[in-house]
C-alpha positions in Angstrom: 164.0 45.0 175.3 162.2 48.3 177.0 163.9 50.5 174.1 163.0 48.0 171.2 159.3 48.5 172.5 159.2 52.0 172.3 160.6 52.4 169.4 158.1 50.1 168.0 155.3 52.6 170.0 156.5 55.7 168.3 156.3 54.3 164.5 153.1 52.8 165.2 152.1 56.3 166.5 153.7 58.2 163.8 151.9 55.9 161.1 148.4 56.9 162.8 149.1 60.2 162.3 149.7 60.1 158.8 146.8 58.4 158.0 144.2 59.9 160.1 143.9 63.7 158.7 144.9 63.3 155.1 142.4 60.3 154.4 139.5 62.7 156.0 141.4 65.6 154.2 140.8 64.1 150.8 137.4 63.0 151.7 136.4 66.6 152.2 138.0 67.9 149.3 136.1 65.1 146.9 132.9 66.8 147.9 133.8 70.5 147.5 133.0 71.0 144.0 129.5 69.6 144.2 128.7 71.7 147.1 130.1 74.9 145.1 127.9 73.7 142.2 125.0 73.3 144.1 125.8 77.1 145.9 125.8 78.9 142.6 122.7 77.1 141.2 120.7 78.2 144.6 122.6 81.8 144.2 121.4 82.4 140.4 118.1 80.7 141.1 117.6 83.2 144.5 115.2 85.5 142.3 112.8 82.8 141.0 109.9 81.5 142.6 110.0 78.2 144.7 108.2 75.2 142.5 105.5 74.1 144.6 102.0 73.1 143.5 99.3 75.4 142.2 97.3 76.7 145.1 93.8 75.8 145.6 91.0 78.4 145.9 89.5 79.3 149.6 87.4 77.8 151.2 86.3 79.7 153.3 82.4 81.9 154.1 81.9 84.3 151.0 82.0 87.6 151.2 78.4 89.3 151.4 77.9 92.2 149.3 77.4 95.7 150.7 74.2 96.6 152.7 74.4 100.5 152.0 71.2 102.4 150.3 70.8 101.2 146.4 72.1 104.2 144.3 69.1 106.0 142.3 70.0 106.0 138.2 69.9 110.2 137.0 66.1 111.2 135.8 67.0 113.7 133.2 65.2 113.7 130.0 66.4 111.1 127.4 68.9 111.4 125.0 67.6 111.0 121.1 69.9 109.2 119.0 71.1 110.6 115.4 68.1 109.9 112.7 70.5 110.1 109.2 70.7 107.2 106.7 71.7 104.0 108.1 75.4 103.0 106.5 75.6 100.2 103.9 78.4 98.0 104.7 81.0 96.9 101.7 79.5 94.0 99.7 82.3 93.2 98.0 83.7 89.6 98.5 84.3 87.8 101.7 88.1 86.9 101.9 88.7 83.2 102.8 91.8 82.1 104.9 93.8 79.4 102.0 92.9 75.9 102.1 96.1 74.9 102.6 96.6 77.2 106.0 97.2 75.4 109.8 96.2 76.9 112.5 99.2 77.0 115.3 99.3 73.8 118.0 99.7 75.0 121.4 103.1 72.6 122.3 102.9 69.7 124.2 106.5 69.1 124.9 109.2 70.7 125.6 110.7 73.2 128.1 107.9 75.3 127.9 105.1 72.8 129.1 108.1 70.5 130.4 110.0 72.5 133.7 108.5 73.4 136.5 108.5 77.6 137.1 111.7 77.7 139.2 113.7 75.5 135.8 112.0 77.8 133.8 113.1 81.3 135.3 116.8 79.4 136.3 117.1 78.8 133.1 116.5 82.0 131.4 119.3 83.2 133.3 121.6 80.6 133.3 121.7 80.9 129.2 122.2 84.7 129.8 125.1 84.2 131.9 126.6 81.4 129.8 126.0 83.2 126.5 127.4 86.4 127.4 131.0 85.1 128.0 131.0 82.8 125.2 129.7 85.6 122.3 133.6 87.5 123.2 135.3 84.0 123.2 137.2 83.7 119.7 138.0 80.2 118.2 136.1 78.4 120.6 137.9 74.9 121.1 136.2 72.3 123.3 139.3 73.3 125.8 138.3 77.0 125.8 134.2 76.2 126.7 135.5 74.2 129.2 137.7 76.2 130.9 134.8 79.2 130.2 132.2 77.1 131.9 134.0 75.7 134.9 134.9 79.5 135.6 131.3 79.8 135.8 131.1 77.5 138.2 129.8 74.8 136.4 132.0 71.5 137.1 133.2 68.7 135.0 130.8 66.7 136.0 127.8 68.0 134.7 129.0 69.3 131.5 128.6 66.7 128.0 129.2 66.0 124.7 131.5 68.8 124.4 132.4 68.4 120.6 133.8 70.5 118.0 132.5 70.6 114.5 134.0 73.8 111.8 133.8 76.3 114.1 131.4 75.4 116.9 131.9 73.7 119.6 128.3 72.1 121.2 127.8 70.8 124.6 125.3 69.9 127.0 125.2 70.9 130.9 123.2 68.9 133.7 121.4 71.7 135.6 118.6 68.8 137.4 118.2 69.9 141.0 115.8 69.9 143.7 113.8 66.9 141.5 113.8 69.2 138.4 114.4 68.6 135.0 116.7 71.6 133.6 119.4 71.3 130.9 121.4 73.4 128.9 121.9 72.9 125.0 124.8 74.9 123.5 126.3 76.1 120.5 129.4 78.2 120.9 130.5 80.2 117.6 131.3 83.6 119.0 128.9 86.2 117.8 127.0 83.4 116.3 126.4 81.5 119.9 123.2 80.2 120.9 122.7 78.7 124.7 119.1 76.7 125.1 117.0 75.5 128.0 117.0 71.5 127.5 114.9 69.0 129.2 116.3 65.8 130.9 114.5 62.7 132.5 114.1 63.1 136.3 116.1 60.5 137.4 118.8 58.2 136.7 122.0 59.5 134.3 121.6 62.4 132.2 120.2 61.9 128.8 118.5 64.6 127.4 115.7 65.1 124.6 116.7 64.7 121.3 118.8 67.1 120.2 117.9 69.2 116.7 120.6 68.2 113.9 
């Protein structure tokens, strides 16, 4: 009876140890990409200013203005100004702008207007970096961006709509952090790629504006 016990003790105990440090093993490793995600966007971002609200002006005393002695203006005589003909100007035709012409719209959407000034700056390198590996990337598959983009350091789980059409494969990456609003909208043809600051709604899954056809 004593030996059936402990054997019984020492496969209960053995049990426990399997399950103890691989369950917490692969709870830790689950999380490791997102942290490594969220290092690299801090790391390329390091150079950008924080986003924080405009500053408001001081409040404080004004500044009086210098007591010293007022300075005296030079006496000399006065300086006579040329007496030739006066110039006749042109009077040939005034030119009008075309009817038809519009005068540019300062945008009212869009990255520009849309992401606060650490997005913007993040995002001017992030298509930098991104673009630069892709333009020496031949046939770019949807496999190949992938594998080009999670070398970058961006994960699985923030990259979309990775589709091929002819030649180019498109796709979108997640960049939101820290409450922003920052997306990426791709094209990768090789020489021909183009990578483009995106914006995406604040909260909630990713769906970003309306991309152009």
């Amino acid at each position: 009876m004593a030996v059936t016990m402990l054997a019984l003790a020492a496969c209960g105990t053995e049990k426990a140890g399997v399950d103890g440090p691989d369950s917490g093993s692969a709870r830790s490793a689950g999380t490791a990409p997102d942290v490594a995600f969220t290092e690299m966007l801090d790391q390329v971002a390091q150079q950008c200013p924080a986003s924080a609200s405009p500053e408001a002006p001081p409040s404080g005393p004004a500044e009086a203005p210098p007591t010293g002695p007022a300075q005296t203006l030079p006496t000399g005589p006065a300086q006579t100004l040329p007496t030739g003909p006066a110039q006749t100007l042109p009077t040939g035709p005034v030119n009008t702008p075309p009817s038809g012409a519009v005068e540019p719209i300062a945008p009212t959407a869009g990255p520009e207007v849309e992401l606060n000034a650490r997005d913007w700056c993040a995002g001017i390198l992030h298509e930098q970096r991104i673009a630069q590996v892709l333009w020496d990337l031949t046939e770019p598959t949807p496999a190949k961006v992938r594998r080009v983009l999670n070398d970058l350091g961006y994960i699985d789980g923030r990259i979309h709509d990775l589709k091929q059409s002819g030649t180019t494969t498109r796709f979108l990456v997640d960049l939101r952090d820290r409450g922003g609003r920052l997306c990426l909208d791709g094209s990768a043809a090789a020489k021909r790629t183009v990578v483009d600051m995106c914006v995406a709604r604040a909260t909630g899954p990713f769906t970003p504006a309306e991309r152009e056809q």
